[in-house]
C-alpha positions in Angstrom: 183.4 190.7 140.4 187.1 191.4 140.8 188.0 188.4 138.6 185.5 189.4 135.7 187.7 189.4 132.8 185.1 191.3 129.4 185.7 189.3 126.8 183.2 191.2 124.4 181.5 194.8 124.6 178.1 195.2 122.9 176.5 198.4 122.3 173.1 198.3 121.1 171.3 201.4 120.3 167.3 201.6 120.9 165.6 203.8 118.6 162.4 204.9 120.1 160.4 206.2 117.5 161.2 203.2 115.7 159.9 200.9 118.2 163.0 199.3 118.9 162.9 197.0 121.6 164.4 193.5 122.7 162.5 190.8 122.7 162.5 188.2 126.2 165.7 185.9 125.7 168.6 184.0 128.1 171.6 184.9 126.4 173.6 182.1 125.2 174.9 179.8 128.0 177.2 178.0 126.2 179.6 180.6 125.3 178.6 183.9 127.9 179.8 183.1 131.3 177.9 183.5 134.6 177.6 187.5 134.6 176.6 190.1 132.4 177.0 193.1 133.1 175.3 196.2 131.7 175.1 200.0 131.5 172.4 201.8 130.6 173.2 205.2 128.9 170.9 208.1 126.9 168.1 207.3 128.1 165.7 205.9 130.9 164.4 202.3 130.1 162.3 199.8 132.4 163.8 196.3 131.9 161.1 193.2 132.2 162.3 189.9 133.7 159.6 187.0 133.0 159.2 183.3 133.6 157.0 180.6 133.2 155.9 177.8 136.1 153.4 175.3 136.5 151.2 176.9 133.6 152.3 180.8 135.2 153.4 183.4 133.7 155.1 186.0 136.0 157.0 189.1 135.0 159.0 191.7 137.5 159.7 195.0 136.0 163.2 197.1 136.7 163.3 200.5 136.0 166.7 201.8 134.6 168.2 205.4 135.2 170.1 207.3 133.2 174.1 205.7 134.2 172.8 202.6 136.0 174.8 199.1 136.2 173.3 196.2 136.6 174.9 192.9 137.2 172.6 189.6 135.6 173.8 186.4 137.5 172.8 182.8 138.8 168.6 182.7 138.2 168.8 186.2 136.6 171.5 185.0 134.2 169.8 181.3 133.7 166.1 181.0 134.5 164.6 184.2 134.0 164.5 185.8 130.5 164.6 189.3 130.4 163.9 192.0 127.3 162.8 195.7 127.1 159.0 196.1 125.5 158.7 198.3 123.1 156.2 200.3 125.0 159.1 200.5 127.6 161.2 203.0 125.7 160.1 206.2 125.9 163.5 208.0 124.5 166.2 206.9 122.4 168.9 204.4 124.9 171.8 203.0 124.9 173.0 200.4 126.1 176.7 199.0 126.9 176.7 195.0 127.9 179.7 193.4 128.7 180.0 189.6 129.0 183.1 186.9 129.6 183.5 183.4 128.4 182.3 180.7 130.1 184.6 179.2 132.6 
């Protein structure tokens, strides 16, 4: 990571009581580079990673703390999609996630 260069901050805000969640996605791998990085803030959240093989569906589950960093890279960044259910957010969150260019 010492030659991670942010090359755009995103701060979403997740309003619980209005369901807000983020639906299963890659992010963009033509522009983001091969790490994203992410803080979670305000609030605890559980993070769901899923993927589909040979007619499987699989999903693993993350919980997020209140401060915690995570780092999405190689299969995490490219094969598996990840979201946050709705049912997932129990309190309002934050989230800070920073991303660089593609190299």
């Amino acid at each position: 990571m010492k030659d991670f260069t942010i090359d755009e901050i995103g701060n979403l805000y997740y309003e619980a009581a209005m369901g807000a969640h983020i639906d299963p996605h890659i992010d963009h791998y033509w522009i983001w580079g091969n790490r994203i990085v992410g803080i979670n803030l305000l609030g605890e959240a559980i993070m769901t990673f899923s993927i589909e093989y040979d007619d499987y569906s699989y999903e693993i589950e993350f919980q997020l703390g209140l401060g915690d960093v995570y780092v999405m890279t190689e299969e995490s960044r490219y094969i598996w999609k990840h979201g946050v259910k709705k049912e997932n957010i129990k309190k309002d969150r934050i989230v800070m996630t920073m991303r660089e260019f593609i190299k």
